[in-house]
C-alpha positions as CSV (number, residue, x, y, z in Angstrom):
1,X,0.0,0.0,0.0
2,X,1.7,3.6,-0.8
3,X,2.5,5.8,2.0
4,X,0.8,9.1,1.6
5,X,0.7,12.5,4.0
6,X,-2.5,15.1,4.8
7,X,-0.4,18.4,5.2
8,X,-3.2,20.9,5.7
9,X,-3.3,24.1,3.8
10,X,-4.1,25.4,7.8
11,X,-1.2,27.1,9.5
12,X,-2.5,26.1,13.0
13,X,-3.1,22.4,12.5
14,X,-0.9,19.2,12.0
15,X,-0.9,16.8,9.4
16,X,-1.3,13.1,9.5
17,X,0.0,9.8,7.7
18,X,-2.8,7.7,5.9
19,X,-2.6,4.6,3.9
20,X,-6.2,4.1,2.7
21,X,-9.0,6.1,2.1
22,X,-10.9,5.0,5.4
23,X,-7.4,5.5,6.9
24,X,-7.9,8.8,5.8
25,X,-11.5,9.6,6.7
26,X,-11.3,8.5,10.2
27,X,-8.0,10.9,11.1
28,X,-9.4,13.9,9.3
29,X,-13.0,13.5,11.2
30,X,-10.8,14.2,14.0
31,X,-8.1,16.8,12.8
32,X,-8.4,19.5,14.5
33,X,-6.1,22.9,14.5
34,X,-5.0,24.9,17.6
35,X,-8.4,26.8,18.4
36,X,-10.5,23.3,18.2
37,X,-11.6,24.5,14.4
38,X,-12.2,21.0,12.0
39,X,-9.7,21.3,9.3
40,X,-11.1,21.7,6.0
41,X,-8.5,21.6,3.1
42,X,-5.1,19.3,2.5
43,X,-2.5,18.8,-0.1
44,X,-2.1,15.3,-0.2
45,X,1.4,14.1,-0.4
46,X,2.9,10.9,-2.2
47,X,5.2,9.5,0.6
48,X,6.2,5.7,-0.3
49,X,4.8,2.6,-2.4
50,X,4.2,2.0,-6.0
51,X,3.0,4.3,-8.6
């Protein structure tokens, strides 16, 4: 499975690793930036795994 990263376009928050779309789902349900705000919009990034 590739390796892929959920850098948020929001200054305040943190990003997460995700390997599958459920993967991905269920940590940006709960993403949440420094004033408790739900994070809206991320640049997914390619980290590892096949093309």
């Amino acid at each position: 499975m590739p390796k892929l990263h959920a850098q948020p376009y929001d200054p305040d928050a943190n990003g997460f690793y995700f390997e599958s779309m459920e993967d991905y789902v269920s940590k940006a349900k709960l993403n949440r930036n420094s004033f408790g705000d739900v994070v809206e919009e991320y640049e997914i990034q390619f980290i590892d795994g096949e093309d």
